[in-house]
N, C-alpha and C positions, 0 to 999 in steps of 0.2 A: 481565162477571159475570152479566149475564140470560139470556146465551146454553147460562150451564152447567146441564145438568139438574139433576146433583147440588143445583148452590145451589138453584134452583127448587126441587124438590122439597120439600126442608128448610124455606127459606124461607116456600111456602107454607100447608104447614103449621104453620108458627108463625101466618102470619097469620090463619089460621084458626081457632086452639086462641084468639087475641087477645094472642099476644106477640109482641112488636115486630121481635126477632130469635129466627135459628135455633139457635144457642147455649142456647137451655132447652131444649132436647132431651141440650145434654149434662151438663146439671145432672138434669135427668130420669132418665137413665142411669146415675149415681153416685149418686143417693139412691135408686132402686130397687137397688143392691147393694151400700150402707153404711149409707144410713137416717141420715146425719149434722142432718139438721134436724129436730126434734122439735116437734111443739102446744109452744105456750106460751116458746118458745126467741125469746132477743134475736139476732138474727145481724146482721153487721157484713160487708155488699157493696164489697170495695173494687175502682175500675175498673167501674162501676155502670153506667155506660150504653150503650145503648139502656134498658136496665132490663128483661130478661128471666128474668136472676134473680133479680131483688129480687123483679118480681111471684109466680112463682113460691115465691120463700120468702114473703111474705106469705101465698100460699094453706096452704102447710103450717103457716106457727106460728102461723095463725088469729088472732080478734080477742084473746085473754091477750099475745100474741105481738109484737115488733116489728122491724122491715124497717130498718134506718139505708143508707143507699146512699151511697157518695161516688165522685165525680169531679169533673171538671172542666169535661166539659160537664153542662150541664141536663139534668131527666129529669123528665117529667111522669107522675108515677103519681099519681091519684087514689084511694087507697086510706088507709081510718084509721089503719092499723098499719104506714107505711112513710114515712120521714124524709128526709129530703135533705140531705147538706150539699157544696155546691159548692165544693170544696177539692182543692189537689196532695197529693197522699198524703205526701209528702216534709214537707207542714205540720203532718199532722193532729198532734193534741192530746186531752187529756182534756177541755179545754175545749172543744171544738166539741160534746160529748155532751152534758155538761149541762143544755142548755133541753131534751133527751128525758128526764130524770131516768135514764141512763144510765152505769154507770161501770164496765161488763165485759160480755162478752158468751159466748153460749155455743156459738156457732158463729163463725168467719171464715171468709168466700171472698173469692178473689181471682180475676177474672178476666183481671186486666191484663197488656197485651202492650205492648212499644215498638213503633213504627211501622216497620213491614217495610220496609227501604233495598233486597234483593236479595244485601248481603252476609250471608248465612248466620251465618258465626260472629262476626260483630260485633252481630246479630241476637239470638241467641243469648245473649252476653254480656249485652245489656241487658234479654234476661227474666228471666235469672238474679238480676240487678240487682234487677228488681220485686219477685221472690218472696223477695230476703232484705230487703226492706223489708217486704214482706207479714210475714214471718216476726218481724220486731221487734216491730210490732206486737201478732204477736198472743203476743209475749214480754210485751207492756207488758200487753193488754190482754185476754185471754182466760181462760176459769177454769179452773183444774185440771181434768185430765182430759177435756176437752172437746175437740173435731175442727177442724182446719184444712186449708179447701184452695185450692189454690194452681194456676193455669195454668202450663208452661213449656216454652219451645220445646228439642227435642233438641240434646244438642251436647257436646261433650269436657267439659265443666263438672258436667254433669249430676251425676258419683257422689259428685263433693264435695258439693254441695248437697244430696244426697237425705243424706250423711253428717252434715252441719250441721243438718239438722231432726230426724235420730233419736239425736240428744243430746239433745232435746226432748221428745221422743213417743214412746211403748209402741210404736206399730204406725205405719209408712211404706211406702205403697204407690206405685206409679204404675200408671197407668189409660187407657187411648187406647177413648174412646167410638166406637161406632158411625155416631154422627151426625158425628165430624170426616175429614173425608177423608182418605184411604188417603194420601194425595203429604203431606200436612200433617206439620210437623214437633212439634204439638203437641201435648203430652201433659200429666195431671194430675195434682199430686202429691195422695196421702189421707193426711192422715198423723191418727192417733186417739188420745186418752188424752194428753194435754198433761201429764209428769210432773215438768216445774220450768218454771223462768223463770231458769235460770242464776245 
């Protein structure tokens, strides 16, 4: 991995700007050409750590604003407007929000991937997996009208899912950032305007 420019590069610019990983550059990238996090916006980080773009959406929804991040592992941000809860997505609850006096949100992301094996489309399958969890979710817990986005890796699966979220949503896009590498098979869905919850 250190040997690769590419990561380098990226990498050390994150360490630099003082985010943990290089992945806020691609959260960077889709809010300079959707503008999905707003001042004053509750957003809900699922797949949170290193915690790049929580920090990140802490700085956009400012201190009105709050940060909720969940995984699995820990994630030290020291910031007023960003929450922690150490949980498998597969658990969460309405209950885990509550000590934030939270119960909807106006943004969801998702950055979660399953752990790369090397087979592709079994791979594949289990990001699919993530993001129609991502996706219940933000059925349970998102408010009308409002933007959700989601990581996922390429794969035959793909035009069903991108078909299952705009049963949902005015507007579904996908998106392959600049800062993710050309070989990379991942891409992200935008999808905007949340018009039911089925």
């Amino acid at each position: 991995m250190g040997k690769d420019p590419w990561f380098d590069k990226w990498a050390k610019k994150a360490k630099q700007l003082g985010y943990p990983a290089r992945s806020v550059f691609k959260l960077m990238e889709i809010q300079e050409k959707y503008h999905l996090i707003k001042k004053g916006n509750i957003v809900l980080d699922l797949g949170a750590a290193p915690g790049s773009w929580s920090k990140y959406a802490c700085k956009l929804v400012g201190s009105e604003g709050k940060v909720i991040g969940v995984d699995l592992q820990e994630i030290k941000i020291n910031l007023p407007n960003f929450f922690f809860i150490q949980k498998d997505v597969y658990e969460l609850s309405e209950e885990d929000f509550k000590p934030f006096g939270v119960k909807s949100f106006d943004v969801i992301l998702s950055d979660m991937a399953p752990k790369t094996t090397g087979d592709k489309f079994g791979d594949h399958i289990r990001s699919v997996r993530l993001v129609e969890k991502a996706l219940e979710l933000a059925l349970k817990f998102l408010k009308f009208n409002r933007p959700f986005l989601a990581k996922v890796f390429e794969g035959q699966n793909l035009p069903l899912l991108k078909k299952q979220i705009e049963k949902y949503f005015k507007s579904v896009k996908l998106f392959k950032p600049k800062s993710s590498r050309k070989e990379s098979k991942e891409l992200f869905i935008i999808a905007q305007g949340l018009k039911s919850r089925g």
